[in-house]
C-alpha positions as CSV (number, residue, x, y, z in Angstrom):
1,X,0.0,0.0,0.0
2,X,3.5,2.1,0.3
3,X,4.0,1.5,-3.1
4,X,1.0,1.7,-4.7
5,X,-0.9,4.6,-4.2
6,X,-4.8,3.2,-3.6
7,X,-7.2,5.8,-2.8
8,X,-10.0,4.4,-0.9
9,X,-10.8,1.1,0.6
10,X,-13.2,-1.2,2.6
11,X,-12.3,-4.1,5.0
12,X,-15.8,-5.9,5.0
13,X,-16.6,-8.4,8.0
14,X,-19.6,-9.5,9.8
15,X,-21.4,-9.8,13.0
16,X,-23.1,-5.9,12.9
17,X,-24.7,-3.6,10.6
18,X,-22.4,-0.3,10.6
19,X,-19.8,1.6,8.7
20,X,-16.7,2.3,11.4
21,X,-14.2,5.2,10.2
22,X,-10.9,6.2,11.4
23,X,-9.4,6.9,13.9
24,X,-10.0,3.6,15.7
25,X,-7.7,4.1,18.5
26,X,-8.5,6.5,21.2
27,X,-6.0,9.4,22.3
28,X,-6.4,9.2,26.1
29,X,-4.7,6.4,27.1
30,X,-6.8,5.2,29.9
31,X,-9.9,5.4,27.9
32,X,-11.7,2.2,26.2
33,X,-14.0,4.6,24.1
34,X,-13.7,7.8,22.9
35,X,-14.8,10.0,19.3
36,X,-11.7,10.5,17.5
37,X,-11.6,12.3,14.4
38,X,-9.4,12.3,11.6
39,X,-8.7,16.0,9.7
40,X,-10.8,14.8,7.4
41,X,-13.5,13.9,9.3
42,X,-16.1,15.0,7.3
43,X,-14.6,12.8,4.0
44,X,-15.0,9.7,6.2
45,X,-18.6,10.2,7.3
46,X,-20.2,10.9,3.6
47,X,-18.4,7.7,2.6
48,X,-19.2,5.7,5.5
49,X,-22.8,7.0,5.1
50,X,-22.8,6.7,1.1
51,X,-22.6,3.1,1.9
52,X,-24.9,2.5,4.8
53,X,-27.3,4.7,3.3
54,X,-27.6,3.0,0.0
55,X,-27.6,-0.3,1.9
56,X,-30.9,-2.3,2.0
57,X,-30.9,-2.9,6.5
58,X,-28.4,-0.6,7.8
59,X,-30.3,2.6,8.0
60,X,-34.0,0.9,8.4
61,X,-35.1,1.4,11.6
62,X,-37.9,-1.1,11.3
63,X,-35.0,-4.1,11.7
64,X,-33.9,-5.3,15.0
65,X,-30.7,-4.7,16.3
66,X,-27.9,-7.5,15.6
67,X,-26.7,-7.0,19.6
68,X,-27.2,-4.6,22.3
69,X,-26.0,-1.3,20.2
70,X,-28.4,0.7,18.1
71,X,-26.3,2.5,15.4
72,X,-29.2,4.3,13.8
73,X,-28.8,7.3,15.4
74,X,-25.6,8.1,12.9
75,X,-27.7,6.4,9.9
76,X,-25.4,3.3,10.3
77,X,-22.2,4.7,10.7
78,X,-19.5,4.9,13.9
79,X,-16.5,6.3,14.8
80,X,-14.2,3.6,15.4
81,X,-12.7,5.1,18.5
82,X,-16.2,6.1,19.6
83,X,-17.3,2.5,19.2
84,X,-14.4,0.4,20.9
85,X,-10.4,1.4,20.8
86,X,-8.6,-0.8,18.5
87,X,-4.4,-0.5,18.3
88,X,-2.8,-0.6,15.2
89,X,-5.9,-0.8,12.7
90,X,-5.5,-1.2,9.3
91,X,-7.7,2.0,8.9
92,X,-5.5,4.1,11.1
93,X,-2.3,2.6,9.2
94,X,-4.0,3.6,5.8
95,X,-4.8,6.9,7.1
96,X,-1.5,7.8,8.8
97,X,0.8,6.3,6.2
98,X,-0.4,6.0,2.9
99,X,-3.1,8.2,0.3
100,X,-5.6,5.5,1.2
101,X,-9.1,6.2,3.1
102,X,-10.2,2.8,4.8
103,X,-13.4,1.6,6.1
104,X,-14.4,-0.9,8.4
105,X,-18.2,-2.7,6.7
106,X,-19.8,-4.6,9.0
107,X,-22.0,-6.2,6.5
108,X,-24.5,-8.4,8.5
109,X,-25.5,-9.2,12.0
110,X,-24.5,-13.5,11.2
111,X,-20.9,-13.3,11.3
112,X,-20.9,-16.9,9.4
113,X,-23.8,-16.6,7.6
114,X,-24.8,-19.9,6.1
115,X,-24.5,-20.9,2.1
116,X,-28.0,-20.5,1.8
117,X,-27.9,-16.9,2.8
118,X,-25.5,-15.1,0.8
119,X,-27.8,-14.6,-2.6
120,X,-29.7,-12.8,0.2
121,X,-26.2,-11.3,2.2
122,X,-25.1,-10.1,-1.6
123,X,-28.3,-8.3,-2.7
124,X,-28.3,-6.3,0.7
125,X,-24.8,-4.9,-0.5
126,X,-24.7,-5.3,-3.8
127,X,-25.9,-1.5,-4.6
128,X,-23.5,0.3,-1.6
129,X,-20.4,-1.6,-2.9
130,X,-20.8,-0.1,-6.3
131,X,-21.5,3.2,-4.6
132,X,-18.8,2.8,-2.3
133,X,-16.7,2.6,-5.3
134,X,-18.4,5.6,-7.4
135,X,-16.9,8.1,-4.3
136,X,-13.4,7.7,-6.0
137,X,-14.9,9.8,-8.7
138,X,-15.7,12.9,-6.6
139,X,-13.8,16.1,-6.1
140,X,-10.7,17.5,-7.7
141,X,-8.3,15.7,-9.5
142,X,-5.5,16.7,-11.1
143,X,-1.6,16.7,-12.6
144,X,2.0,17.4,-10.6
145,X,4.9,18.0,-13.4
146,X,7.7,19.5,-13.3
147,X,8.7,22.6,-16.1
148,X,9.3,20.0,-18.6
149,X,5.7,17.8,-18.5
150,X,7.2,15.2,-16.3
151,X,5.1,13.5,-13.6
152,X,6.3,14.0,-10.0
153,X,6.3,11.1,-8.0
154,X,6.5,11.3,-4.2
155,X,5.7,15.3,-4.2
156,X,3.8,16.2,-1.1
157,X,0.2,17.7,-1.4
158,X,-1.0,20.0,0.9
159,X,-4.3,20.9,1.1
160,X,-5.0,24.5,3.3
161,X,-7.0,23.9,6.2
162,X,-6.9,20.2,6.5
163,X,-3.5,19.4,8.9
164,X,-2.6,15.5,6.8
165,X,-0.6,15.7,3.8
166,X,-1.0,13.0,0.5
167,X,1.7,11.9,-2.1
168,X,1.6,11.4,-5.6
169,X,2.3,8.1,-7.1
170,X,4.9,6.9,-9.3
171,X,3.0,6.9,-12.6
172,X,4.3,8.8,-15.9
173,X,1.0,10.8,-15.7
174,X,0.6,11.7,-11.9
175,X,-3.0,12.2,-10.1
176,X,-3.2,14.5,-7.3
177,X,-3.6,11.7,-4.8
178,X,-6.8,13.5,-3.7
179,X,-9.7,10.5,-4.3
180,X,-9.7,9.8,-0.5
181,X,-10.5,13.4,0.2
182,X,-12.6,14.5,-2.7
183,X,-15.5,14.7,-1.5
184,X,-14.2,17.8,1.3
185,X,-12.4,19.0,-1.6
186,X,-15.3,19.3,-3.3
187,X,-16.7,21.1,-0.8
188,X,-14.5,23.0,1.0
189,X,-12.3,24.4,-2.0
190,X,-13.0,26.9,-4.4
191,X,-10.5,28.3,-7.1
192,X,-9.2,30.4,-4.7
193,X,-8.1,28.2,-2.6
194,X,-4.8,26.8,-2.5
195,X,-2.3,23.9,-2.3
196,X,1.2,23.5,-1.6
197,X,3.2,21.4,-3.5
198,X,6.7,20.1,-2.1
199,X,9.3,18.3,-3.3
200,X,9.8,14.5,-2.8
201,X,11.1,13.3,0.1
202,X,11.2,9.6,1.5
203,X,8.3,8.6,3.6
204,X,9.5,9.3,7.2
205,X,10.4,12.8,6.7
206,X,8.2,15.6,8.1
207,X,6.5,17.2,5.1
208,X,6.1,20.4,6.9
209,X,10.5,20.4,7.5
210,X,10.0,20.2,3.3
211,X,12.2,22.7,1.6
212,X,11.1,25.1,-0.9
213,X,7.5,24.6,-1.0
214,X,5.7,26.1,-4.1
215,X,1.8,27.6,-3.4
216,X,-0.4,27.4,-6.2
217,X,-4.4,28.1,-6.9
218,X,-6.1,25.2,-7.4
219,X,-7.3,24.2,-11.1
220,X,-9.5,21.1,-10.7
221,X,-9.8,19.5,-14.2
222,X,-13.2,18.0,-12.4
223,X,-15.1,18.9,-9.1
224,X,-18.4,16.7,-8.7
């Protein structure tokens, strides 16, 4: 996931009905629940609730609850931290580490569903998977080259006003590694806002020690 510069992702696994986002891990120390939001808080919840929402149980609040927790008061979504403190998630790594926005799917109360029940376990999530997947296409995308055309790879994208930086990847024609965050792009940039763009460095350095940043305005070839 180092290498490879995914975007967005979902770990799916059973036993509950609920989205859980980032950060799983509480901050206090002596605490076994607490809400902890990412920077981009409000990226996780539309994707966590683009799924649950579309989602044919998750957000009815005629079902039954799977256990003892009712998550309909978020329309099916939970902060992981909020929900139960979890060390060294694979949503937190994603987050902290890499350009990819991971999701916890806790796609049905039967955590080993029988054979005869996943026709019925596939149409439940058949439509929010292929939403889930549509929210790559949101926000701004665009190119990092250098004076000669060039792709970038490993430049550092800073967004003004969220505090968690993205790379590009190493591709001849880079992306602005901004799918997991497109949707507050979208919403929270205009085309006067503006980026920072700073060289490569190896993952490990401090972005923000980065020298000779370059600011820019923001040209979005799309914004959904």
């Amino acid at each position: 996931m180092e290498k490879i510069p995914f975007v967005l992702g979902g770990n799916l696994q059973g036993g509950e009905l609920v989205v859980a986002y980032p950060y799983d891990l509480v901050r206090s120390p002596w605490k076994t629940q607490e809400h902890t939001p990412t920077p981009d808080d409000h990226v996780f919840r539309w994707l966590a609730y683009s799924y649950a929402s579309t989602h044919r149980l998750m957000t009815d609040a005629r079902r039954r609850v799977c256990h003892t927790e009712d998550f309909q008061k978020e329309e099916g979504t939970v902060n992981g931290a909020s929900w139960h403190t979890v060390a060294g998630s694979l949503n937190d790594f994603s987050y902290l580490h890499t350009n990819c926005f991971e999701l916890s799917i806790y796609v049905g109360c039967d955590k080993y569903p029988h054979e005869s029940q996943l026709p019925e376990e596939w149409e439940n999530n058949r439509e929010s998977l292929i939403v889930f997947m549509e929210q790559v296409h949101r926000g701004i995308k665009g190119l990092v080259r250098d004076s000669h055309g060039k792709g970038i790879p490993n430049a550092i994208i800073s967004v003004e006003g969220i505090n968690h930086d993205i790379r590009t990847g190493r591709v001849s024609l880079q992306k602005l590694s901004l799918a997991c965050r497109r949707v507050r792009c979208a919403f929270a940039l205009s085309s006067s806002s503006t980026m920072i763009v700073r060289p490569p460095q190896p993952y490990g350095t401090v972005p923000h020690s980065s020298p000779d940043p370059v600011t820019t305005k923001i040209s979005p070839l799309r914004n959904f």
